[in-house]
N, C-alpha and C positions, 0 to 999 in steps of 0.2 A: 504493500500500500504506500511506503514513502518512499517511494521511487524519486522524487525529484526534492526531499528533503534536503538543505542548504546544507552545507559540513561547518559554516559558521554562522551567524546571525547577531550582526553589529549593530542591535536598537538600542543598547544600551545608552542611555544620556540622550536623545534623540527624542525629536516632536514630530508625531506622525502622526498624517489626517487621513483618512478616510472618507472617500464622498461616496454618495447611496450606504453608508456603512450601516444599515439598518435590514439591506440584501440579506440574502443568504448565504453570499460570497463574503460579505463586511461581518456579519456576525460570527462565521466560522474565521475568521482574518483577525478579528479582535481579541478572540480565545486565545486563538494561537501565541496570537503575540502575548499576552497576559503570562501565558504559559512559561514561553520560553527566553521572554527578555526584560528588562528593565527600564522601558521610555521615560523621561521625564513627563511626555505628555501623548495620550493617545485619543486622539479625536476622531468623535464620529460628525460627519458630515449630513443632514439628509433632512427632508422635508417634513416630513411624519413626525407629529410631537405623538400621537399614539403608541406607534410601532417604538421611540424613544423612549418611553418611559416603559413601557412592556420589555425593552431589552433593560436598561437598569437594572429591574425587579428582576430577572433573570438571572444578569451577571450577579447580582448581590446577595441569591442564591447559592452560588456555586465559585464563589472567591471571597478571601475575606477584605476588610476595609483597607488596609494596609495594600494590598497589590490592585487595589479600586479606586486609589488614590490619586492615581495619572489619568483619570478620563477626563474627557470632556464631553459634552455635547452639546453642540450648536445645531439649530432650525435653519436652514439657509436650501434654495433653490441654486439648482448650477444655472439657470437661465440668467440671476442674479449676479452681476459682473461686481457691483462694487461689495454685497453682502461676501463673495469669496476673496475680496481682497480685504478686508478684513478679517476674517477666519485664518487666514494662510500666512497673517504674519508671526514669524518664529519660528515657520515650518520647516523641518529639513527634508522631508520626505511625502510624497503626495499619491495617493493609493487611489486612482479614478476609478470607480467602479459603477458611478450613477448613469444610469441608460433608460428609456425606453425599451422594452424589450419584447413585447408581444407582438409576434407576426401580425397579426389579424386587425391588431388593434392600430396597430401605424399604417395599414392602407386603407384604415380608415378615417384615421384621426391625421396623413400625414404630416400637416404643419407643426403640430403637437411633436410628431418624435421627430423635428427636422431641428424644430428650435432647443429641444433639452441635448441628442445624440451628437450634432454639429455645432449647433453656436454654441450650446455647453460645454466642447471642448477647447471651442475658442477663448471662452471665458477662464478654462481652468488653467492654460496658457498664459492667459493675459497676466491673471494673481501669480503664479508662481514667479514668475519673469520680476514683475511688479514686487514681489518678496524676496528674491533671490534663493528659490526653494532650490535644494541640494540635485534631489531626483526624484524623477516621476514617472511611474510607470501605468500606464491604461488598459484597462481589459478591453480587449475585444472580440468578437468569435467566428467561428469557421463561416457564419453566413456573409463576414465581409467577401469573401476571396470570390471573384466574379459572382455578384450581386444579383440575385434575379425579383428581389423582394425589397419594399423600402426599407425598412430595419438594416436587411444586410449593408445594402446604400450609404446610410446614414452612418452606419459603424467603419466603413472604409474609407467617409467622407474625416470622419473623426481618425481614423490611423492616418490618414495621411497629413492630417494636422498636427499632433502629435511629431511625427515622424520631420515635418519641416519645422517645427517649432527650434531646435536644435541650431538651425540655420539664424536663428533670433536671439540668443543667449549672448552671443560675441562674449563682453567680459564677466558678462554676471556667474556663467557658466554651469546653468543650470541644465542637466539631460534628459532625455526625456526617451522611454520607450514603450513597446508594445508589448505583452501577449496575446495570443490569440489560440483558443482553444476549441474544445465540442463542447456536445450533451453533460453538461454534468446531474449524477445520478443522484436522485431524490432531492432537487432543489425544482422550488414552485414551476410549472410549467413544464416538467419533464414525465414526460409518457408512462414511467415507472413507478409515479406517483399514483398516478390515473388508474393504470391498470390494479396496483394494491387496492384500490377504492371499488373497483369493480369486483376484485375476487373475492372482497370482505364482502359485497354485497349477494355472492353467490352470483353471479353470472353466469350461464353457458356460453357465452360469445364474446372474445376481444375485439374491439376494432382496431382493424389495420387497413394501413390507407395504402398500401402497397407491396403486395408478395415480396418486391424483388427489394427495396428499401433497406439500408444503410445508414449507419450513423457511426460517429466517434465517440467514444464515452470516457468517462473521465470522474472522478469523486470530488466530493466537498475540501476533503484534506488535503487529497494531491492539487486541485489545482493555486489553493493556498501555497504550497510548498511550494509549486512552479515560480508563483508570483516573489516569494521570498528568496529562493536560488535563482531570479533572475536581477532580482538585485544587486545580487553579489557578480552577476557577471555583465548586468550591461556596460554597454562604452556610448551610449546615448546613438538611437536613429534605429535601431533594429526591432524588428517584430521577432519574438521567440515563440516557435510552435513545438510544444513538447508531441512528444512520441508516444502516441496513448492506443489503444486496441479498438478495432471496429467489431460492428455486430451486424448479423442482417436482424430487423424488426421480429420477422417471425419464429426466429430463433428466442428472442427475449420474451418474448411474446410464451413460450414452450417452457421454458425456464423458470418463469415465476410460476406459470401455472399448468404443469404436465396433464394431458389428455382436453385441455381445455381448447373447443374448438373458435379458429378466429373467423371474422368476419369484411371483406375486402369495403369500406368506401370510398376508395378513392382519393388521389393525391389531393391536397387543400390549394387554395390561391395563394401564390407564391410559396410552396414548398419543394424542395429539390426532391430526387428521388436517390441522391448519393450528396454526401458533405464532402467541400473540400476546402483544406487548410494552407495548401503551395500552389498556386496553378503554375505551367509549365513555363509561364512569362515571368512570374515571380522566382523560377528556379534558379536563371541568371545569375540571381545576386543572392541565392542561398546557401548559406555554409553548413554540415553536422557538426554540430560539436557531442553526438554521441547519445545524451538522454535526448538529445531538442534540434530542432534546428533553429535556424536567425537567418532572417532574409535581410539582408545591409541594404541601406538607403539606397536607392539610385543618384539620387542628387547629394550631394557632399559639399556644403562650404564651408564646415566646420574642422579641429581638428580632432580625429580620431584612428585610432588604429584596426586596422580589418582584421576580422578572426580567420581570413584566409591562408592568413602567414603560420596559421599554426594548425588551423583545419582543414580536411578536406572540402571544395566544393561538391554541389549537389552535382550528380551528372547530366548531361545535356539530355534533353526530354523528361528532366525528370517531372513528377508531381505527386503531389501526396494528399488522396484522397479516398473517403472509405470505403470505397469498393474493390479498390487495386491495393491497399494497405497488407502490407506482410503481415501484422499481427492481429490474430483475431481474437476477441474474446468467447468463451467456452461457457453453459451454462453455468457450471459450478464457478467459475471467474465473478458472472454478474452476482451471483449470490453473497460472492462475499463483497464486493463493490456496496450491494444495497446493505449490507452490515456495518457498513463503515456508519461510527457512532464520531460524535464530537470528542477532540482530545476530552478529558479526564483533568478536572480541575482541584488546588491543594484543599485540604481540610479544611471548613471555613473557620472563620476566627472571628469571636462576638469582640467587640469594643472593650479594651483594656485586658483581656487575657494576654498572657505572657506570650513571645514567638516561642517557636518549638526550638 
């Protein structure tokens, strides 16, 4: 499962924000860090004064007051250019996770995920630059890489902002990068949830929208882990696509619920019927470094050093996407993927007990 866990994790003394931190991506990202370092200050970023005080009461749960003591939380919209310039001063570290993110719902609402997905990335630019944030890295996912949906659009629109913001830093020297990932398993929106919901309800039928269907899957922990090991390696301009296992649908579909027959409706508006993470134009300028790859800017006016010099390039034609992916996931693979539980947090500790 820690496939991509860091061998170091320098949060130590460090103020780190978190936008949309109130995700499912920020809430597993906040534990982590709680868990394994020591920030001076860790902020959550996000709109939601509900879903903010529900995480609170959660974290105050399951940590005691002392390692509770670096939060913050701040109410702030990323459409909000001056609210995130205020938030962000002090920051050394900037964890963008705030998106739009429902297919369906951005080709319906597109203005809506154009102005949070895009000018929201321009905005989290603007603040950091504006702060002289250390680095910053931005999620984004397999549905940017040739785009057939606006989400994906919006998400590539935002990696490439990101990606030239770099070209903007000159002395302040702030870097800025990507990941870009899949499906992760059992966060809101993912099929796996859906289906648990169905089987607890006794169903005889899954729906599936396509026999031959493909996805990349990926867990809550790992893709935290990614995001923390790609800290330690970025050099600012690169999208980092970790090396994660495909599945076909009806296979998972099999897995969760053996003998349970499925039911075909059809691909949805704007759904692929295969994820892809490199397309063969992005190969160009793709390096392995082994667990991940990193596609290097095309355009460079800053300075930085290429992981070419010490990795191999991707080879010509290459692409990486889940139907032609080498690794597959097994059913017994997804089960323990859906088992993947949140780290495990210390003893709690009431107000004025001794430490241990």
């Amino acid at each position: 499962m820690a496939r991509f866990a860091p061998t170091s994790l320098d949060l130590d003394g460090k103020v780190v924000l978190v936008t949309g931190g109130t995700g499912s991506f920020g809430r597993r990202f906040i534990e982590t860090v709680l868990l394994r370092a020591r920030p001076r200050k860790l902020i959550v970023y996000s709109r939601d004064e509900l879903k903010q005080h529900e995480m609170q009461i959660d974290l105050a749960e399951r940590f005691d007051p002392e390692t509770l003591g670096c939060m913050r939380f701040f109410l702030g919209d990323v459409r909000d250019r001056e609210r995130l310039t205020l938030a962000f001063r002090g920051v050394d570290i900037v964890i963008h996770a705030a998106a739009l993110k429902q297919v369906p719902a951005a080709e319906y609402n597109p203005s809506e995920c154009i102005h949070t997905n895009i000018m929201g990335a321009e905005n989290v630019v603007w603040a950091c630059l504006s702060n002289r944030v250390k680095q910053v890295v931005a999620l984004s996912t397999d549905k940017a890489c040739n785009p057939i949906n606006l989400y994906g659009a919006t998400k590539l629109a935002s990696d490439k902002t990101f990606v030239a913001a770099n070209n903007l830093s000159g002395d302040i020297g702030t870097r800025f990068s990507v990941v870009r990932y899949g499906n992760v398993v059992g966060s809101r929106g993912s099929v796996a949830p859906l289906f648990q919901r169905l089987i607890a309800r006794g169903v005889e039928e899954l729906p599936i929208t396509d026999p031959r269907m493909t996805r990349f899957w990926i867990t809550l922990n790992q893709g935290v882990d990614f995001v923390l090991s790609s800290l330690n390696l970025m050099r600012g301009g690169e999208i980092f696509v970790p090396k994660i296992p495909s599945m076909k649908m009806t296979d998972l579909a099999q897995a969760m619920a053996p003998g349970v027959k499925t039911r075909i409706i059809g691909i949805r508006p704007g759904e692929k019927l295969h994820e892809m993470m490199i397309s063969a134009d992005d190969a160009r300028t793709t390096v392995d470094l082994g667990d991940r790859y990193a596609i290097e800017p095309a355009f460079q006016e800053f300075t930085r050093e290429s992981y070419a010099k010490l990795y191999p390039l991707a080879p010509e034609g290459f692409s990486y996407a889940s139907d032609t992916n080498d690794e597959w996931l097994t059913g017994e693979g997804l089960l323990a993927l859906l088992a993947d539980q949140p780290p495990a947090g210390p003893p709690r500790r009431r107000i004025g007990d001794k430490a241990p």
